[in-house]
C-alpha positions as CSV (number, residue, x, y, z in Angstrom):
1,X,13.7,-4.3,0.6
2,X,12.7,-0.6,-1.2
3,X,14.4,0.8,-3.7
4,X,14.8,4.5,-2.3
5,X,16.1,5.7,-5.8
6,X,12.5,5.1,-6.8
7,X,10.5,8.1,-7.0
8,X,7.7,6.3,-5.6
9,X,9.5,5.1,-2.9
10,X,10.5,8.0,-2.1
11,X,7.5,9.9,-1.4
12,X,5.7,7.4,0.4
13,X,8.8,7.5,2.9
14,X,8.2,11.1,3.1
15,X,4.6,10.7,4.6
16,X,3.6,11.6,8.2
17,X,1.0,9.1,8.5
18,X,2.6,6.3,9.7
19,X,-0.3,3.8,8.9
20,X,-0.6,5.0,5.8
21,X,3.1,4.0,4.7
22,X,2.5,0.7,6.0
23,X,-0.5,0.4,3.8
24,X,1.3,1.8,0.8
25,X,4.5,-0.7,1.7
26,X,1.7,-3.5,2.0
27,X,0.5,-2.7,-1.5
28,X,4.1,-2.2,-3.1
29,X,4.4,-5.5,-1.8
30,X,1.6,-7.1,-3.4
31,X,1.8,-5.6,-6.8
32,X,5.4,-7.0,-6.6
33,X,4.0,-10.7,-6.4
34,X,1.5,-10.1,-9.0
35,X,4.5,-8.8,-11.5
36,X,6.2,-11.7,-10.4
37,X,3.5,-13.9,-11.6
38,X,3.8,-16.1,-8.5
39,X,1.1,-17.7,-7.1
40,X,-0.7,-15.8,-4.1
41,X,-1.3,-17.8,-0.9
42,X,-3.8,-17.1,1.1
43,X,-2.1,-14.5,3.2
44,X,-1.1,-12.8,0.2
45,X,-4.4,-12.4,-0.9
46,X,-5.8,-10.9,2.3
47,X,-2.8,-8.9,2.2
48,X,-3.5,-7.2,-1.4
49,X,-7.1,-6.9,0.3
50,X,-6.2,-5.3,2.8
51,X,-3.9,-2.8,1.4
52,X,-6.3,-1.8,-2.1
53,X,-9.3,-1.5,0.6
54,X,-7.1,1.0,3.0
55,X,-6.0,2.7,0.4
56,X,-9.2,3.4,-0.8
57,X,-10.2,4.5,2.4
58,X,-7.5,6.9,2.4
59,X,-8.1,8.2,-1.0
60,X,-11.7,8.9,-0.3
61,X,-11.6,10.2,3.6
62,X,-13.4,13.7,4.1
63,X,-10.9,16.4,5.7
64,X,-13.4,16.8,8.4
65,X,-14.4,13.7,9.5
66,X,-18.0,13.6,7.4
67,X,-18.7,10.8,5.2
């Protein structure tokens, strides 16, 4: 469950890229678990993995496709 009151929330429901709001949700997710202080099983980890390395990814993609 989101919180769509939160700005943050909100803009990553906004986006167009539908993989990239799974990613973002994945991460939201994560850092949620490590506030928490739980412990991470191992799916949680590949999870968080998952989610920092996509978005990094994202963050550093060229607009035309060049590395």
């Amino acid at each position: 469950m989101l919180n769509h009151l939160n700005p943050l929330v909100r803009r990553i429901s906004a986006l167009h890229d539908a993989e990239l709001i799974g990613t973002a949700t994945e991460s939201l997710y994560g850092q949620a678990l490590l506030m928490a202080q739980r412990p991470l099983r191992p799916a949680d980890s590949a999870l968080l993995n998952r989610a920092f390395l996509g978005l990094l990814e994202w963050a550093t993609h060229s607009e035309d496709g060049q590395e």
